[in-house]
Each structure stands twice: as structure tokens, then as C-alpha cells.
C-alpha positions as CSV (number, residue, x, y, z in Angstrom):
1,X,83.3,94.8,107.0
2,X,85.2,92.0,104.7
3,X,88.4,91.3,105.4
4,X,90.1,93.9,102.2
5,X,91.2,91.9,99.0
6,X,95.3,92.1,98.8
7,X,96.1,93.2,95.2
8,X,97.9,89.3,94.4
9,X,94.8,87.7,95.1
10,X,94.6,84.7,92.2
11,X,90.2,85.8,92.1
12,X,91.3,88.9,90.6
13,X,92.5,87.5,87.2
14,X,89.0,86.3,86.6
15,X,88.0,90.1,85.7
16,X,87.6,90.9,82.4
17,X,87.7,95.2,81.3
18,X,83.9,94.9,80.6
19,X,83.3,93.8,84.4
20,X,86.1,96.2,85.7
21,X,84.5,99.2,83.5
22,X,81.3,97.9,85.0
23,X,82.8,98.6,88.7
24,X,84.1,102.1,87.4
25,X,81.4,103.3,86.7
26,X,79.3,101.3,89.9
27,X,82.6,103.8,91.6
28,X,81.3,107.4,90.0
29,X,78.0,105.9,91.1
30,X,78.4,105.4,94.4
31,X,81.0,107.9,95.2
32,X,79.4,111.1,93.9
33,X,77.4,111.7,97.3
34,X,80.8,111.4,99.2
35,X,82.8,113.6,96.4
36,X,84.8,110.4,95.5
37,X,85.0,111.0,91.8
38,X,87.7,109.8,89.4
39,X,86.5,110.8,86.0
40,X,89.9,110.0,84.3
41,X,89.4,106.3,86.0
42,X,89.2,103.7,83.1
43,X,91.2,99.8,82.5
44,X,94.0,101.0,81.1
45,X,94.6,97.9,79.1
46,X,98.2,97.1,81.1
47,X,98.3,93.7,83.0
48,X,100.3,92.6,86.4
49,X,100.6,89.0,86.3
50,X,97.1,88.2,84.0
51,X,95.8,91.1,86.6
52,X,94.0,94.3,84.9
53,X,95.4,97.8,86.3
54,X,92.9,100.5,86.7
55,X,94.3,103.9,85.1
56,X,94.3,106.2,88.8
57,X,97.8,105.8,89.6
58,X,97.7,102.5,87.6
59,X,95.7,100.6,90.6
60,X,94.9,97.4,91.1
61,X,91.5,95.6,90.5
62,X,91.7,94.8,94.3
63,X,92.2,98.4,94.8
64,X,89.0,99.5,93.2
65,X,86.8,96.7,94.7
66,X,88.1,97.6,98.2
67,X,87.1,101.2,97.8
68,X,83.4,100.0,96.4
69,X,83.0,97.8,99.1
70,X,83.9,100.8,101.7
71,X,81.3,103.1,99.8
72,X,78.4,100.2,99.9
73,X,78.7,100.0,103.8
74,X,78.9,103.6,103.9
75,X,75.7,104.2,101.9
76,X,73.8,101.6,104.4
């Protein structure tokens, strides 16, 4: 397992709300075996310090890459 991204991580200002919708959806994806499902999750446009907030419970990017990354090993 990689070591989980904390949300202040500088590499998460380089995502843009195409690549983070991209992830959303990669997250309906990959969660829908496991009944992880957020159908309400989208970029809600708000920004933390240049870093994009995902709209469940206005998340981090970090947030939404550590939960994809815990759903690839788990489909392995």
C-alpha cells in the first residue's frame, strides 16, 4: 500500500476539475462492487489554497485519490 497523500500535499494543485471529474467517475466505477457510491460527488468549483474540494462533505482531492487507491488494491 502507498504511504496515503495528506490533504496539503503541493502535487495536489496540479489537478485540474476535468482530471478530478475523471477520478469521480474512475470512484462510481470502481466502488459499485463494494457499494461505495457517492452519486452527489462532483468538484464543487471551491478551492483550499489553489487545491480543488470535492462536493462529499467538501473533501479534498487527496481524499478522493486515497479512497481510489484503497479500492484498486482491493479489486486485485
Amino acid at each position: 500500500m502507498k504511504i496515503p497523500l495528506e490533504p496539503h500535499d503541493p502535487y495536489l494543485r496540479t489537478y485540474t476539475e476535468p482530471e478530478v471529474t475523471a477520478l469521480l467517475r474512475e470512484l462510481h466505477d470502481r466502488g459499485k462492487p463494494f457499494g461505495v457510491q457517492w452519486a452527489s460527488a462532483r468538484v464543487n468549483g471551491a478551492t483550499v489554497d489553489g487545491r480543488l474540494l470535492v462536493a462529499f462533505g467538501d473533501t479534498s482531492v487527496a481524499t478522493l485519490l486515497n479512497l481510489l487507491e484503497l479500492l484498486r488494491e482491493a479489486s486485485r
